[in-house]
PAZA-512473 format. One record per residue (C-alpha): residue in three letters; x, y, z. Coordinates in steps of 0.25 Angstrom, whole numbers, always signed. Example, Ala and Ser with C-alpha at 12.3 -4.5 7.8 and 13.67 -1.06 7.14 Angstrom:
REM residues 2
REC  residu      X      Y      Z
REC     ALA    +49    -18    +31
REC     SER    +55     -4    +29
END
This chain:
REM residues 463
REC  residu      X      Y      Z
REC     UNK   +428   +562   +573
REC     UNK   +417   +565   +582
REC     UNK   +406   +552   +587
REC     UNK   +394   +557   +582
REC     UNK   +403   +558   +567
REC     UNK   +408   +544   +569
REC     UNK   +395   +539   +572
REC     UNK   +388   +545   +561
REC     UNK   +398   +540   +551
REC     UNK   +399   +525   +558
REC     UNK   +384   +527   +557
REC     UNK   +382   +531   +542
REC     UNK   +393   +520   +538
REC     UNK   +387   +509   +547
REC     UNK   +372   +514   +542
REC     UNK   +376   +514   +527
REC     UNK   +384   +499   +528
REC     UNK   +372   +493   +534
REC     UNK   +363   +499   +525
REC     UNK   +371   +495   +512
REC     UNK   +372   +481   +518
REC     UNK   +358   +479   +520
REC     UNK   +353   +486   +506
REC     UNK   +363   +478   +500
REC     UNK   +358   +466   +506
REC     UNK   +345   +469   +503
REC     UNK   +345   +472   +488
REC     UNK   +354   +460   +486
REC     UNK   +344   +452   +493
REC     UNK   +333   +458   +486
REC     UNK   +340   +456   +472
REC     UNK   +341   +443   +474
REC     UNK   +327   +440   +480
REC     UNK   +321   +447   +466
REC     UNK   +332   +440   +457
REC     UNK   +328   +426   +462
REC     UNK   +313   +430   +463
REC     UNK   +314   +434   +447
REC     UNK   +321   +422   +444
REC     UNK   +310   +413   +450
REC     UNK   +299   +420   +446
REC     UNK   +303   +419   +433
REC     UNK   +308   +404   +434
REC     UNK   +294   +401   +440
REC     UNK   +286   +408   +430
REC     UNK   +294   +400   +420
REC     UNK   +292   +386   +424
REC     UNK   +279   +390   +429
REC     UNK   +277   +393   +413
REC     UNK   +282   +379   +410
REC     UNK   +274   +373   +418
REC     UNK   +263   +380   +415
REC     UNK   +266   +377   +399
REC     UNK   +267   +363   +403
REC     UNK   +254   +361   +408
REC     UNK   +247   +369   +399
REC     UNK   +252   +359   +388
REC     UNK   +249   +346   +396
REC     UNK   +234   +351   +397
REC     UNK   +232   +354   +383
REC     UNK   +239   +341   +377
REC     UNK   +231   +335   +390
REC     UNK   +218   +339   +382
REC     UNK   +223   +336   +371
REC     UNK   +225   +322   +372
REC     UNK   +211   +322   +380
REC     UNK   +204   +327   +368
REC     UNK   +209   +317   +359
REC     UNK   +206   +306   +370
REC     UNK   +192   +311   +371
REC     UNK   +191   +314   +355
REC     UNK   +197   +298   +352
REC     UNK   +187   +291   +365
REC     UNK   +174   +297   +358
REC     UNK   +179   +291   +345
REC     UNK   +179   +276   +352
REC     UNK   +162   +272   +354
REC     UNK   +160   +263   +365
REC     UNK   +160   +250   +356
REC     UNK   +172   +253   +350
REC     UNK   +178   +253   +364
REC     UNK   +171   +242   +369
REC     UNK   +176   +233   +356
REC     UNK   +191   +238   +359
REC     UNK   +189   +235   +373
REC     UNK   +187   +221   +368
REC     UNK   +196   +219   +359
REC     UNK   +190   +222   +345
REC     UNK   +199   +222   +334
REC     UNK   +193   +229   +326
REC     UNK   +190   +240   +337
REC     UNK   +204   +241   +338
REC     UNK   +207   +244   +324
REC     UNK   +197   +256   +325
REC     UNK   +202   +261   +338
REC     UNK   +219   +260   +334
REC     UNK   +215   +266   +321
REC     UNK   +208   +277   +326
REC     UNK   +217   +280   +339
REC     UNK   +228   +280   +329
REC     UNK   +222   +289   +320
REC     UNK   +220   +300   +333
REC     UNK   +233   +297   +337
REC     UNK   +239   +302   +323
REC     UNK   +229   +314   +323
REC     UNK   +232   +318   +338
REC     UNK   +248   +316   +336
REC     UNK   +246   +307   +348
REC     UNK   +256   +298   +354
REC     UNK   +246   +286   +356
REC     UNK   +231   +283   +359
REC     UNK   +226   +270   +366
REC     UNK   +215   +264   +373
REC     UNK   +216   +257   +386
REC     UNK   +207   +249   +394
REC     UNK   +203   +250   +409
REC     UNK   +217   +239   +411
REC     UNK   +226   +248   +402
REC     UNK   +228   +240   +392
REC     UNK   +228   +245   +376
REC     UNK   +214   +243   +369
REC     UNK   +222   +250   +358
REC     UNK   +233   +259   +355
REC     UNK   +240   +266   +344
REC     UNK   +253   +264   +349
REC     UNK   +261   +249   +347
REC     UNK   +262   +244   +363
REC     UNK   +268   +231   +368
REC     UNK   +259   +230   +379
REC     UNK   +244   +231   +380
REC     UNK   +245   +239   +394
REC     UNK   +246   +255   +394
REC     UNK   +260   +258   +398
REC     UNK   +257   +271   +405
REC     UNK   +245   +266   +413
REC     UNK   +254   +268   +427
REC     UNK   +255   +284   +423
REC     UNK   +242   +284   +414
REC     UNK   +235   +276   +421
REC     UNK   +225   +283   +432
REC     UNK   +221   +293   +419
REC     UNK   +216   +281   +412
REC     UNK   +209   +275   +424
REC     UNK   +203   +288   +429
REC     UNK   +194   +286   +413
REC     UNK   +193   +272   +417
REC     UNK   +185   +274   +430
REC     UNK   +179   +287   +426
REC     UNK   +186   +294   +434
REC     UNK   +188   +305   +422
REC     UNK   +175   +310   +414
REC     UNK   +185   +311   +401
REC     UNK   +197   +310   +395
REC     UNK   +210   +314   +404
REC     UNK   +225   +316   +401
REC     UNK   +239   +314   +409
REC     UNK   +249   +322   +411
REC     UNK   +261   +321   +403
REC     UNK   +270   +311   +405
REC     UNK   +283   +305   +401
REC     UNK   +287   +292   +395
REC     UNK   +301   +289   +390
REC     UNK   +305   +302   +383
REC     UNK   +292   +308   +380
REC     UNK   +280   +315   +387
REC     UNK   +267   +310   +385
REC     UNK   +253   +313   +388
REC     UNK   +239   +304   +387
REC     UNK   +224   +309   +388
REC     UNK   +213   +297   +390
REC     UNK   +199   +296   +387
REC     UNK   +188   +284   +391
REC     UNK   +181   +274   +383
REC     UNK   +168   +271   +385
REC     UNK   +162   +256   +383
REC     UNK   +145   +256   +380
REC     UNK   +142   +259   +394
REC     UNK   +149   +269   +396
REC     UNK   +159   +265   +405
REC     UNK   +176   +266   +402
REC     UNK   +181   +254   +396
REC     UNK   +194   +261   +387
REC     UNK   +203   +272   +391
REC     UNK   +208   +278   +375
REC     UNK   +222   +287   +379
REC     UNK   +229   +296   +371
REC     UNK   +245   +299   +372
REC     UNK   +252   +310   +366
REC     UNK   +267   +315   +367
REC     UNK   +268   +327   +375
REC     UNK   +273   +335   +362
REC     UNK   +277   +347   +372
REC     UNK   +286   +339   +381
REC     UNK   +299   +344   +373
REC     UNK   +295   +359   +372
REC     UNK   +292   +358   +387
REC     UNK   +306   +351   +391
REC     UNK   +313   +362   +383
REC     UNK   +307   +372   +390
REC     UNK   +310   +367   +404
REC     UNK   +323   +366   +400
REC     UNK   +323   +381   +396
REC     UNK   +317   +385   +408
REC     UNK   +328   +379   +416
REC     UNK   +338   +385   +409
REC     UNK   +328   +399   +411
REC     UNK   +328   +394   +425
REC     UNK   +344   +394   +426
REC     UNK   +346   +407   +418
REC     UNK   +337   +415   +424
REC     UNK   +345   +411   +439
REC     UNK   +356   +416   +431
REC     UNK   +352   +427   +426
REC     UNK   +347   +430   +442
REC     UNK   +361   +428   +446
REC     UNK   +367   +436   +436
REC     UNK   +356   +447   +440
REC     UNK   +359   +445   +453
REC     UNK   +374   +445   +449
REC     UNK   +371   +459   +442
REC     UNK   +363   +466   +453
REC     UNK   +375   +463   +462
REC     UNK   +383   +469   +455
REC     UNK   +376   +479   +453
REC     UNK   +372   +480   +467
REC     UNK   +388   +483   +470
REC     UNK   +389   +494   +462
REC     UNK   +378   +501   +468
REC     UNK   +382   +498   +480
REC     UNK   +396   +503   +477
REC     UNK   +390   +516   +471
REC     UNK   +381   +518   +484
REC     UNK   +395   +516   +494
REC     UNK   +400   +527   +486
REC     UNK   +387   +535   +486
REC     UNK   +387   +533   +501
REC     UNK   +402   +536   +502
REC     UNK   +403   +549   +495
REC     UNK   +389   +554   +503
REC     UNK   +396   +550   +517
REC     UNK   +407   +556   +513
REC     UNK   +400   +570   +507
REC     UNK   +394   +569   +523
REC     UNK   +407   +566   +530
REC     UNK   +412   +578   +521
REC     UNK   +402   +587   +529
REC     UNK   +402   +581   +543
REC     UNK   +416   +578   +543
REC     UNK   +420   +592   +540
REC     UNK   +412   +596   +554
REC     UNK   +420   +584   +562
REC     UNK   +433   +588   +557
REC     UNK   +433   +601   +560
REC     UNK   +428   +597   +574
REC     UNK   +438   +586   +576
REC     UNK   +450   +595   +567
REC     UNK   +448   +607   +577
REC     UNK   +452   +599   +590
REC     UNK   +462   +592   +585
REC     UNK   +469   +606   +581
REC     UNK   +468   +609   +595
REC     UNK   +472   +596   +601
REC     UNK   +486   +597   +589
REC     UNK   +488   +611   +596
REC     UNK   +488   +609   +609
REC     UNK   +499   +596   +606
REC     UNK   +507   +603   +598
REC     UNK   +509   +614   +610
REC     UNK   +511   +602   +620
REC     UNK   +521   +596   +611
REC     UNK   +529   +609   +614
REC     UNK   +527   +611   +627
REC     UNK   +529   +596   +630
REC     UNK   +533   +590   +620
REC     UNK   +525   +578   +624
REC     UNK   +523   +565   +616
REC     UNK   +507   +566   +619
REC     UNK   +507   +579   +613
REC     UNK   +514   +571   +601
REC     UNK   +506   +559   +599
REC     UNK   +493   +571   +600
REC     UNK   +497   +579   +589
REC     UNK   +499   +565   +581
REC     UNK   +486   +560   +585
REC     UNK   +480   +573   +584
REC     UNK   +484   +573   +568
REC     UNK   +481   +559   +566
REC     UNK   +467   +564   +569
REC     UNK   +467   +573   +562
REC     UNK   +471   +565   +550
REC     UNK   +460   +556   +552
REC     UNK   +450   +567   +553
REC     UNK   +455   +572   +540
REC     UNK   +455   +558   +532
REC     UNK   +440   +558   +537
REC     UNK   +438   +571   +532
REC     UNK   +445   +570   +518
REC     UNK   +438   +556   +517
REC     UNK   +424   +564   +520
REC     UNK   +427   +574   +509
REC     UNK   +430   +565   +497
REC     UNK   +443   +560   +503
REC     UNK   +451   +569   +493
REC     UNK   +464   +571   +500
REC     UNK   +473   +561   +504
REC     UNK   +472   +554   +519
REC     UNK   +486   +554   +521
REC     UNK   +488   +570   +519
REC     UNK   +499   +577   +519
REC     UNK   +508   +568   +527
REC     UNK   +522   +564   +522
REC     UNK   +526   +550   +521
REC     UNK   +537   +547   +532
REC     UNK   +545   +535   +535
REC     UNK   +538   +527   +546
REC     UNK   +544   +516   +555
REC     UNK   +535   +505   +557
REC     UNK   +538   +502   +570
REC     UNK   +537   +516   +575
REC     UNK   +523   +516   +567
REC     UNK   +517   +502   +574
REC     UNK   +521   +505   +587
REC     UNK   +514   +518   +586
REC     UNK   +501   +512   +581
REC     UNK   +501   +501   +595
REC     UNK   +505   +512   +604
REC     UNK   +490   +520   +599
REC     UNK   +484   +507   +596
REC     UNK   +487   +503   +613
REC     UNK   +484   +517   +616
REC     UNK   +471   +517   +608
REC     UNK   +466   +503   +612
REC     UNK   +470   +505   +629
REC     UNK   +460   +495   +634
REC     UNK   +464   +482   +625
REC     UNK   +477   +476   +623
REC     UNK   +482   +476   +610
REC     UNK   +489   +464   +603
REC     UNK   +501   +468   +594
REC     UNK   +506   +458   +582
REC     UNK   +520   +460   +583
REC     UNK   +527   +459   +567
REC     UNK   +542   +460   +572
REC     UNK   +542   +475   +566
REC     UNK   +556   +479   +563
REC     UNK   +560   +493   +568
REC     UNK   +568   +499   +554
REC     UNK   +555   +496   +548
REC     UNK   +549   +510   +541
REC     UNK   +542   +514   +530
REC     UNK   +536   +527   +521
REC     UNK   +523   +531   +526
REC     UNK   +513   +541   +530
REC     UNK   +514   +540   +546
REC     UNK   +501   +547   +551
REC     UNK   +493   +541   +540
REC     UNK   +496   +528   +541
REC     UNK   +497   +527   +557
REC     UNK   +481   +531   +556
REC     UNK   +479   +521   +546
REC     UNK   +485   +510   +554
REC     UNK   +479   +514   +567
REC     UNK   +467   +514   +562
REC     UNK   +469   +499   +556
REC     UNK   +472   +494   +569
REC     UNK   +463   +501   +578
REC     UNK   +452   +493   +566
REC     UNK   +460   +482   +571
REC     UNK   +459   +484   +586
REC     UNK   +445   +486   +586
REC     UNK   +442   +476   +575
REC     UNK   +449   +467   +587
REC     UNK   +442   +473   +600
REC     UNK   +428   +471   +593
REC     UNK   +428   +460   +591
REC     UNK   +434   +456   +604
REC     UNK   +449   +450   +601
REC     UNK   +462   +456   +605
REC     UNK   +466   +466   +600
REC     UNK   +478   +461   +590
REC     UNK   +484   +472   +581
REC     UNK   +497   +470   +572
REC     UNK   +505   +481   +563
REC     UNK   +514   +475   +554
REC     UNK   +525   +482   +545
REC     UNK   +528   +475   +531
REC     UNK   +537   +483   +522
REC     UNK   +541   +480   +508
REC     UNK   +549   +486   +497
REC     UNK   +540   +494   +492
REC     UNK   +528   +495   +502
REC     UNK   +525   +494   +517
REC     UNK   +515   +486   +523
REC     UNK   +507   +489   +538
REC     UNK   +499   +479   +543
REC     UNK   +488   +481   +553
REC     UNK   +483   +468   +560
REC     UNK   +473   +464   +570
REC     UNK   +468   +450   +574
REC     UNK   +453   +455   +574
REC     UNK   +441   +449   +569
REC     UNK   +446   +453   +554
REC     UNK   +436   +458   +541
REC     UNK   +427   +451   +535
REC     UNK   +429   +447   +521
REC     UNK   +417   +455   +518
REC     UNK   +421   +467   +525
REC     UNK   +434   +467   +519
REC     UNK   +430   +470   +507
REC     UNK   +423   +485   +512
REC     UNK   +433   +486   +523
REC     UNK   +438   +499   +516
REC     UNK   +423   +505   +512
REC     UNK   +421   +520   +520
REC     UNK   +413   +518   +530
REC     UNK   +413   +502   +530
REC     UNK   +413   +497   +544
REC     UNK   +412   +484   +549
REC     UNK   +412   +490   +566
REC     UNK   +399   +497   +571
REC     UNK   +411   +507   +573
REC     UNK   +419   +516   +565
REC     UNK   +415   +523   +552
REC     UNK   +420   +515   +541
REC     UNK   +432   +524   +536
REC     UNK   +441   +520   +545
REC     UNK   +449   +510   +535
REC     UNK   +444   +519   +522
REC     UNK   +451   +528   +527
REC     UNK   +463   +519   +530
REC     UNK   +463   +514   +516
REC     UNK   +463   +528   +511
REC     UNK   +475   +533   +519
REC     UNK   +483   +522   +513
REC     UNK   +480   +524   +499
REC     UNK   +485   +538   +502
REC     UNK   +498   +532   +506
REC     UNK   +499   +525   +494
REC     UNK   +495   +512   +501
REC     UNK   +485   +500   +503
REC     UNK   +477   +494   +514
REC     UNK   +474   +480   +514
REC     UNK   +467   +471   +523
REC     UNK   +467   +456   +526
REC     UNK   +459   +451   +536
REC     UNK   +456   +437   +542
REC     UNK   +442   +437   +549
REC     UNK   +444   +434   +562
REC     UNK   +459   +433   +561
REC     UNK   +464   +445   +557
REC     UNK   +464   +458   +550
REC     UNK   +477   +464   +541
REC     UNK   +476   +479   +536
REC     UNK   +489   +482   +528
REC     UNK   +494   +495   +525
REC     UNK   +503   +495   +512
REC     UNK   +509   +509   +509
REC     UNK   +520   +509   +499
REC     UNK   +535   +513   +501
REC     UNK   +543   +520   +493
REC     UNK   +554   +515   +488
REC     UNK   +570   +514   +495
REC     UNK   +559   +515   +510
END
């Protein structure tokens, strides 16, 4: 195949990989970005109701309770104050019976009247102890009256006492002169309280399911996500391939033509000489040919069979190995090549087609030779031969930096490359061949340890 063919082929693959990574990236980033701004918009706008109701329902029982403060103060004249102030008996009767008669009318939890020390002038409820029990909380409400610090009746916010909620409004007392001698307080049950702590309580579990729900939206649009992006590989696939159909028609013809010329001139030095060049010439010259078709038939829908017309032939092993080290040395002159030695026993043959699988094999171990050189180790390679009753095993080895996990699992995708060379195809292809055979193709790899590609072809049966 010609450079500028390679290069536009390296460069549509690389351009289309980097592109997919990146829009994948970036709609999955995206997704989850809106996915969590949904779920806390509508999370915020939820508690942001809440608390909204909540206050909404303190300020009106707040006025409430400072209406009836107000409404109960301007029925206490200043004498009537002044003689519970001191002490009056019959004062007291009047006052009870009328703060408990508001009390009952207001559905209130207690009305009382304190004096500038705190302490009960008179109270509908029955206490032990003369001193306002809340005047630690309550008490700068009932102060800020007492020093005028307020021009009328004020309330504070809810609070909590035991199990309840309550929530207590206050008006002043005025004496004859004018001046604050009496605080009267009203205290009610925050009747709400229930209603709001059950709806906190659903809004956490509203809170909880809608994260739920944005996982399993998140969950579904990855899914979903996938199976486009399935569809757009195969989109891509079957438009590079209706390219390649056109532009590799030209190439071949271009590269077929001089490897006619090249077969002719060997086969007529074969007879006058009868040389082994002119041999391994005509081998090497149909092997190219070969590949040339396997990209060709793999550019116009890959509708014929890689391994052709070749007849399956009985294969020594060792005759096979040594072959590929010989064109591996050849091939890779400047480096010094490592060979795992596996003990391999000359009798050792098995069924198999020889051209096809020799390019399938040398191509593995050239991946693994570079894979080695690139990332500057020594070039280790191993071919080991593993026979069983009913199938043959070929292993090619390299001590490389291995495949990561993650590109192990698209390592066989057209056009998936993990080099800033080479066009993606090459193990595609591989894979391909050996289905044809009747195969399968395995790889193990160790990062940084290892890389195993097996070549599992079945035998018949008596071989």
């Amino acid at each position: 195949m010609s450079r500028p063919t390679r290069f536009l082929i390296d460069r549509t693959a690389q351009t289309f990989h980097i592109g997919r990574m990146h829009g994948d990236t970036g709609k999955l980033v995206a997704a989850a970005l809106f996915i969590v701004a949904l779920i806390a918009l509508v999370n915020i706008f939820w508690w942001i109701f809440y608390e909204h109701a909540e206050d909404v329902l303190d300020r009106q029982l707040g006025r409430r309770l400072e209406t009836i403060a107000a409404t109960g103060a301007s029925l206490l004249d200043a004498g009537i104050v002044e003689s519970l102030a001191e002490g009056n008996f019959e004062a007291y009767g009047l006052v009870s019976e009328l703060l408990e008669d508001i009390r009952s009318a207001s559905s209130l939890s207690e009305l009382f009247i304190l004096n500038q020390n705190f302490d009960y002038l008179v109270t509908t409820s029955i206490v032990e102890d003369s001193t306002y029990l809340l005047f630690d909380l309550n008490g700068p409400y009932i102060s800020s009256l007492f020093f005028e610090l307020a021009d009328g009746p004020v309330s504070t916010p809810s609070y909590q006492t035991g199990d309840i909620f309550l929530k207590s409004a206050y008006a002043p007392l005025y004496d004859s002169t004018g001046y604050v001698l009496a605080v009267l307080g009203v205290e009610a049950d925050v009747d709400y309280a229930d209603a709001l702590t059950n709806l906190r309580g659903n809004l956490y579990y509203a809170s909880a399911g809608s994260v739920a729900a944005g996982v399993c939206l998140g969950i579904v649009f990855l899914l979903v996500q996938r199976r486009v992006n399935r569809i757009q590989r195969r989109l891509f696939i079957n438009e590079t391939q209706s390219f390649m159909g056109r532009m590799v028609a030209v190439v071949a013809h271009e590269i077929k033509n001089p490897l006619s010329i090249m077969r002719a001139s060997a086969e007529r030095l074969r007879k006058k000489q009868q040389s082994a060049e002119s041999e391994f010439i005509i081998e090497e010259v149909d092997r190219l040919n070969d590949i040339v078709s396997g990209y060709l038939n793999f550019a116009v829908g890959g509708r014929e069979s890689f391994v052709g017309r070749e007849t399956p032939e009985t294969i020594a092993a060792i005759e096979l190995v040594s072959a590929l080290q010989q064109h591996l040395c050849q091939h890779y002159s400047q480096d010094t090549i490592q060979w795992l030695d596996f003990g391999l026993a000359p009798e050792v043959a098995f069924v198999g087609h020889r051209r096809a699988l020799r390019q399938v094999l040398l191509n593995l171990l050239i991946n693994g030779a570079d894979a080695c050189r690139d990332a500057g180790r020594p070039i280790v390679l191993g071919l080991q031969v593993r026979r069983s009753a009913d199938s043959v095993e070929l292993a090619a080895i390299d001590h490389g930096p291995g495949i990561h996990p993650k590109d192990l699992q698209r390592i066989f995708e057209p056009f998936y490359t993990t080099r800033q060379t080479g066009s993606g195809l090459g193990l595609f292809l591989s894979r391909k061949i050996v289905e044809d055979m009747g195969g399968k193709l395995i790889i193990t790899s160790q990062p940084g340890k290892k890389t195993e590609v097996v070549v599992r072809l079945p035998q018949p049966s008596g071989d």
